[in-house]
C-alpha positions in Angstrom: 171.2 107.4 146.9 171.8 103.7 147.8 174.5 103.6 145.4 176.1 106.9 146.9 176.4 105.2 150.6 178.4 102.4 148.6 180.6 104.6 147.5 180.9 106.6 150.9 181.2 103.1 152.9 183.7 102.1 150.6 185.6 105.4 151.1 185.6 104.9 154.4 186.8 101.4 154.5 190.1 102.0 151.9 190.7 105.6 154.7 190.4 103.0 157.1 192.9 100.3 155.6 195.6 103.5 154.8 195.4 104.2 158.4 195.8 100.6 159.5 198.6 99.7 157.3 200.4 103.5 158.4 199.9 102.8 161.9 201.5 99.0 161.1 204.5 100.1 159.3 204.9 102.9 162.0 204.4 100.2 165.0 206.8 97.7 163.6 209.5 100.5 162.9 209.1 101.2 166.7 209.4 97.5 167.2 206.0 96.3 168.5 205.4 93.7 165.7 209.1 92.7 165.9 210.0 88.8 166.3 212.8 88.2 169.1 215.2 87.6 166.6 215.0 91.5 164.6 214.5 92.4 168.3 217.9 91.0 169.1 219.0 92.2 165.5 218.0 95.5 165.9 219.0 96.0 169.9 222.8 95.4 168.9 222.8 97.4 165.8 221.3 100.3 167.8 224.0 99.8 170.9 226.7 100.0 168.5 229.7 102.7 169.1 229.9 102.6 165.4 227.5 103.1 162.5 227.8 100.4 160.1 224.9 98.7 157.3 225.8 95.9 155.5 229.7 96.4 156.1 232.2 95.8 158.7 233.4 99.5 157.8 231.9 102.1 160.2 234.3 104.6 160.4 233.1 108.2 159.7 235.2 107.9 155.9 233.4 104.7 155.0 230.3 105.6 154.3 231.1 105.3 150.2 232.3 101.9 150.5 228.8 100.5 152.7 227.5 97.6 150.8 226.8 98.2 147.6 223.6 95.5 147.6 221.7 97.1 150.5 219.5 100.3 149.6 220.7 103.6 149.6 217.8 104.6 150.9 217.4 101.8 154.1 220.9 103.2 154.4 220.2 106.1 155.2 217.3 105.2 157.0 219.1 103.2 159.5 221.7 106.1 160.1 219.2 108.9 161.0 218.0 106.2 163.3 221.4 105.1 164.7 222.6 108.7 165.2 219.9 110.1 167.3 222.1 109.6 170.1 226.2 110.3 169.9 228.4 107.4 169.5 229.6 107.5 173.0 226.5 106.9 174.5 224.3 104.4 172.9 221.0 102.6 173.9 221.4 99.3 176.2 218.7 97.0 176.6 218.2 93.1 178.0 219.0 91.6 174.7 222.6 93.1 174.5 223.9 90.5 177.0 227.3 90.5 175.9 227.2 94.7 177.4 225.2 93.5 180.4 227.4 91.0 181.2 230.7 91.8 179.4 233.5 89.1 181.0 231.2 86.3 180.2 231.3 85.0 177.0 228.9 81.9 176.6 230.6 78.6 174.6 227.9 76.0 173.0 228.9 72.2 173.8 230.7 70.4 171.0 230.1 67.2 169.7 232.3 64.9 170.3 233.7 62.2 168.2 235.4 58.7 168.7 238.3 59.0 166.5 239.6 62.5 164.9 238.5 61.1 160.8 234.6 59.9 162.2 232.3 62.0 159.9 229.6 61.4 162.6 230.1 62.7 166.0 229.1 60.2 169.0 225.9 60.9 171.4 228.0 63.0 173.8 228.9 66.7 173.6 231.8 68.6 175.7 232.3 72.0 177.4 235.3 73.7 178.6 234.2 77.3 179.4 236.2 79.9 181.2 233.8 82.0 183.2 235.0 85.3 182.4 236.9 86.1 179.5 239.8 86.9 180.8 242.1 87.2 184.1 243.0 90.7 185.5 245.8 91.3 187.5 247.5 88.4 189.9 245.2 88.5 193.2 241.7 87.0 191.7 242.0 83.3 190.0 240.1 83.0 186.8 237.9 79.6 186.7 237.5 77.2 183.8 235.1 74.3 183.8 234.6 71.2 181.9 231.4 69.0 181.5 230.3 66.4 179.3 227.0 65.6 178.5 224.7 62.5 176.7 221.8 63.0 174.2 219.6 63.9 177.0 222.3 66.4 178.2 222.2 65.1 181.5 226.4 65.5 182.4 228.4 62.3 182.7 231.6 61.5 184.7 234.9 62.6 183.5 238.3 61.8 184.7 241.0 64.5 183.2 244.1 63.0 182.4 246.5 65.7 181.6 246.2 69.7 181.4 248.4 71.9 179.3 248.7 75.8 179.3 250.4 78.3 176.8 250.7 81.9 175.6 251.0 82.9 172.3 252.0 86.2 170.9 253.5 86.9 167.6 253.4 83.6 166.5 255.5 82.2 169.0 254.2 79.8 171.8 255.6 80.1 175.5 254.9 77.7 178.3 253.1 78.6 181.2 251.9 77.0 184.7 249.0 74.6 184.6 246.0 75.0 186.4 244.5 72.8 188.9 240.7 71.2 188.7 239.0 69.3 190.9 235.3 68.1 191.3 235.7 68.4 194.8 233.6 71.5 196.4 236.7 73.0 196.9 239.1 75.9 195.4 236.3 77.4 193.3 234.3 74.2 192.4 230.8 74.6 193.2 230.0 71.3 194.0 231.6 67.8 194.6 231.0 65.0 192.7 228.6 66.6 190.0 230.3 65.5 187.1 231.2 69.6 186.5 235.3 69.8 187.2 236.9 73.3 188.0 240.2 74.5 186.9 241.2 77.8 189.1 244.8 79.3 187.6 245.9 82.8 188.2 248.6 84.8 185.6 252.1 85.3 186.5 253.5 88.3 185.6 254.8 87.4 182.5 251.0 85.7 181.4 250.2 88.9 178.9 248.4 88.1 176.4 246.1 85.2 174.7 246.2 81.9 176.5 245.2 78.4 175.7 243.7 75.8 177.8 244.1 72.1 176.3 242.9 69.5 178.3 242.5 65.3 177.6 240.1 63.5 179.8 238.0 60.3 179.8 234.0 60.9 179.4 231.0 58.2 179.7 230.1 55.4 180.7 232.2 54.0 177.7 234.9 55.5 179.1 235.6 57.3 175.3 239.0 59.7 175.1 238.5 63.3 174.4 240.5 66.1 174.0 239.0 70.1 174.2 240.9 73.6 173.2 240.0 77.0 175.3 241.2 80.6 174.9 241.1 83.4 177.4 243.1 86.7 177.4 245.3 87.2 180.7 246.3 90.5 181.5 248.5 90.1 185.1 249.5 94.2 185.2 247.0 96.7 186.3 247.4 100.2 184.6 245.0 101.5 187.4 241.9 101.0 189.5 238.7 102.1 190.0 238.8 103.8 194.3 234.8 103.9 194.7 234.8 107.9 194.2 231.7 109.2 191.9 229.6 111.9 191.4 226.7 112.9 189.3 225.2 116.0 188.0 222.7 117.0 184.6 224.9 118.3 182.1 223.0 120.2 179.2 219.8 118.0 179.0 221.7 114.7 179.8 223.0 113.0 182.7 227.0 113.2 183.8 228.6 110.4 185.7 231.9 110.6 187.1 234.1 107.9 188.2 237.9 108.4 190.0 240.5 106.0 189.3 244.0 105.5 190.5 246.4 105.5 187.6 249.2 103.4 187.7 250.1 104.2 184.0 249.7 106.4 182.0 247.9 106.4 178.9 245.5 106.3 176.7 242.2 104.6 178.0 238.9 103.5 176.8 236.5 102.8 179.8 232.8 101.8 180.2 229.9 101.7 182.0 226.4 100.9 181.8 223.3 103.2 183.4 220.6 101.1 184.6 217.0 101.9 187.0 218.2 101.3 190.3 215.2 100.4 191.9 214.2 97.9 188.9 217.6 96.9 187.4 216.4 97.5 184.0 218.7 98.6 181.2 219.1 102.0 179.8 221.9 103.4 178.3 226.1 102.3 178.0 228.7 105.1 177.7 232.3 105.2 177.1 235.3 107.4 177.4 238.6 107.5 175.6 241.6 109.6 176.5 244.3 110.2 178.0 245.0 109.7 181.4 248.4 111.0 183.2 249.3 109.3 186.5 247.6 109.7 190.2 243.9 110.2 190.3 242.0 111.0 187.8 238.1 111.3 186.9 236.7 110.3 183.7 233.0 111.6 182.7 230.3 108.8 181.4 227.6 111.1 179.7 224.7 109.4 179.1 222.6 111.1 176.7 219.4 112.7 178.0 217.2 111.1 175.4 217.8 107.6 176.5 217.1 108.3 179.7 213.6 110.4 178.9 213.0 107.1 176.7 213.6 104.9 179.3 210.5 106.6 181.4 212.3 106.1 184.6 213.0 108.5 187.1 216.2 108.1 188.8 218.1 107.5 190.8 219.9 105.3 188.6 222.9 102.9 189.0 225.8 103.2 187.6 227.4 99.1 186.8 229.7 97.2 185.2 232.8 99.8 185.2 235.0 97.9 183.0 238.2 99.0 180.3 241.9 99.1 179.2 244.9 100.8 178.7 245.1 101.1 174.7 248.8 100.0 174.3 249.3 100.4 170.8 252.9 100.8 168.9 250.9 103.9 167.1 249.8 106.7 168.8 247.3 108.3 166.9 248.6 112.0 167.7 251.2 110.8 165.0 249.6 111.1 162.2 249.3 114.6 162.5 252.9 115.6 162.6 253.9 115.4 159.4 257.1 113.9 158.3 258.0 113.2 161.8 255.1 111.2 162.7 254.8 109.0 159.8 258.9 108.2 160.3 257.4 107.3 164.4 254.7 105.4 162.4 257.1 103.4 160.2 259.3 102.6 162.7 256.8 100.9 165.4 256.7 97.3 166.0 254.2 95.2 168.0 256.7 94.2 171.4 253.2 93.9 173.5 249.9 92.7 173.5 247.2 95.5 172.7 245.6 96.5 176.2 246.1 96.1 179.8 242.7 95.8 181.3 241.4 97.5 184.1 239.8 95.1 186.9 236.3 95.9 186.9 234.5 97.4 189.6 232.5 95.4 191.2 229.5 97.5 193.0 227.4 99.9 192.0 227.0 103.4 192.3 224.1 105.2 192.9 222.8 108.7 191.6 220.7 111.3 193.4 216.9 111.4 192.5 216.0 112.4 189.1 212.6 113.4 187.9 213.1 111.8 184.1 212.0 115.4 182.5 215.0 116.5 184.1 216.3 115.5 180.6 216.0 116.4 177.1 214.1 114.4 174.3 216.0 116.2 171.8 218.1 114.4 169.0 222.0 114.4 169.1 223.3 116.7 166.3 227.0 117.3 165.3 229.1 118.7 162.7 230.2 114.6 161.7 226.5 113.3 161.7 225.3 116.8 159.4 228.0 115.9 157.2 227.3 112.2 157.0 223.8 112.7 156.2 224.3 114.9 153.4 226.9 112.7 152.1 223.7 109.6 152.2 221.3 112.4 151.0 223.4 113.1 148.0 224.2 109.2 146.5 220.2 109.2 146.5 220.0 111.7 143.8 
């Protein structure tokens, strides 16, 4: 008898220890046990528009040449997870800043060296960082700063000596006004005298393209020589604007945003926005649209898929932010390749004249839905034609 409880006792413990370890592997696939780094990790693999494992291939004929190291079977793992939403509408969450805030792109201070050949840099570090990515249009200025800082990265003073702008494009350089900086308190500088100087330039109307920033100034108490390079993209033309008109509706189990802009020219677009809890400001879903667009008003749909939003747990209304995109301006159109003979003489003959996009100024407010109870919305998975196809196509190198 005694030796019979043993045996049920230990039964019970190994049921008990299958159960834990199940529940474990099934908690840290649902990202409880997760550090903030596979957080991170796994927040900007899931926001993707793209599906890609182990390979900077994600296009729907590139599944065959994924990496070759990484299981087949974590492959396909990570697609069924990555496609239960469409690719236009993917997950958004606080770790994918660069979606939250998408003009801001975040430089890390450089160490700075005495002379060009010192192996060892000095105790000092240097930033010049544009605040938003790039300038739209000819009406808003885009800001540049520059700050030096000591090994306790406390800043020190700086006196800039001499500024010098330039586009490129094709390999060729071409001169373009300077900006001015000050560490005044004035003309975009936050504050005088605190050691953080401000350049404020806006684009003429020839500025298209990638611009560099190179500016030589004194640093220190030592008064040591530096020199820093900083790139932005300027785009002075404005293919259209967003004219504050939206609407919102369900649309089959998700949710259906529409925003009105005022097309200057036409074209093919890609435009997006992010969905957020209005009352809380916390992150749900990004969607995107690409098309065409003729001239005049126009709408263009954000569909943000019901699952995220049922995820989520919010009821609405939601917010509608960050409206941002371009004009795709592309020698190619893509409708070539489907006309044969004719098209691939269209495609031959192209030539980059242009820089690649003319981006839209983003909108700066926010829109507002109607009230939503949250099972409004459907849990279910998104299914296609492309993502059946792609999953039998993993399913089969498994075999």
């Amino acid at each position: 008898m005694k030796n019979k409880k043993i045996w049920i006792y230990l039964g019970l413990f190994v049921a008990s220890l299958v159960i834990i370890l199940l529940l474990w592997n099934e908690a840290r696939e649902e990202g409880y046990f997760l550090t903030e780094k596979e957080k991170r990790e796994r927040a900007e693999f899931m926001a993707k528009g793209k599906f890609s494992s182990g390979s900077s291939r994600s296009d729907s004929d590139s599944l065959q040449q994924l990496d070759e190291s990484i299981p087949q079977e974590k492959i396909l793992k990570d697609y069924l997870e990555w496609s239960e939403y469409p690719p236009n509408s993917r997950p958004l969450t606080k770790y994918n800043v660069d979606l939250l805030d998408p003009y801001f792109i975040p430089l890390a201070p450089i160490p700075m060296a005495d002379k060009p050949t010192d192996k060892k840099p000095n105790e000092y570090s240097c930033k010049l960082q544009p605040l938003q990515w790039a300038a739209i249009g000819t009406k808003d200025p885009i800001y540049i700063t520059l700050e030096c800082f000591d090994n306790k990265f406390q800043r020190v003073p700086i006196d800039v000596r001499d500024v010098k702008l330039w586009r490129e494009f094709d390999g060729h350089k071409f001169g373009a006004v300077s900006p001015d900086g000050n560490d005044h308190g004035t003309d975009g500088d936050a504050k005088a005298k605190d050691n953080l100087f401000t350049f404020q330039w806006r684009p003429g109307i020839k500025d298209w393209g990638d611009m560099y920033l190179e500016v030589q100034f004194i640093y220190g108490k030592e008064k040591k020589e530096g020199k820093l390079l900083t790139s932005f993209f300027s785009s002075p033309n404005q293919p259209a604007e967003w004219n504050g008109y939206f609407s919102d509706d369900p649309n089959d189990g998700s949710l259906s945003v529409r925003a009105s802009l005022n097309v200057f020219r036409a074209g093919t677009y890609h435009l997006e926005g992010n969905l957020v809890h209005a009352a809380s400001g916390e992150p749900i879903a990004w969607a995107a649209f690409d098309g065409k667009l003729g001239a005049g008003r126009q709408d263009v749909e954000f569909l943000f898929y019901g699952k995220l939003i049922r995820e989520s747990g919010f009821d609405g209304p939601y917010a509608l932010t960050q409206l941002r995109g371009h004009r795709v301006n592309l020698p190619v159109d893509p409708e070539w390749f489907g006309q044969g003979q004719e098209g691939m003489r269209k495609i031959l003959a192209a030539k980059t004249t242009e820089p690649d996009k003319e981006l839209v100024a983003p909108y700066r407010e926010k829109y507002t839905t109607r009230t939503y109870d949250s099972n409004t919305f459907s849990y279910k998975a998104w299914q296609s034609p492309e993502k059946d196809q792609q999953t039998k196509q993993l399913r089969e190198k498994l075999q």
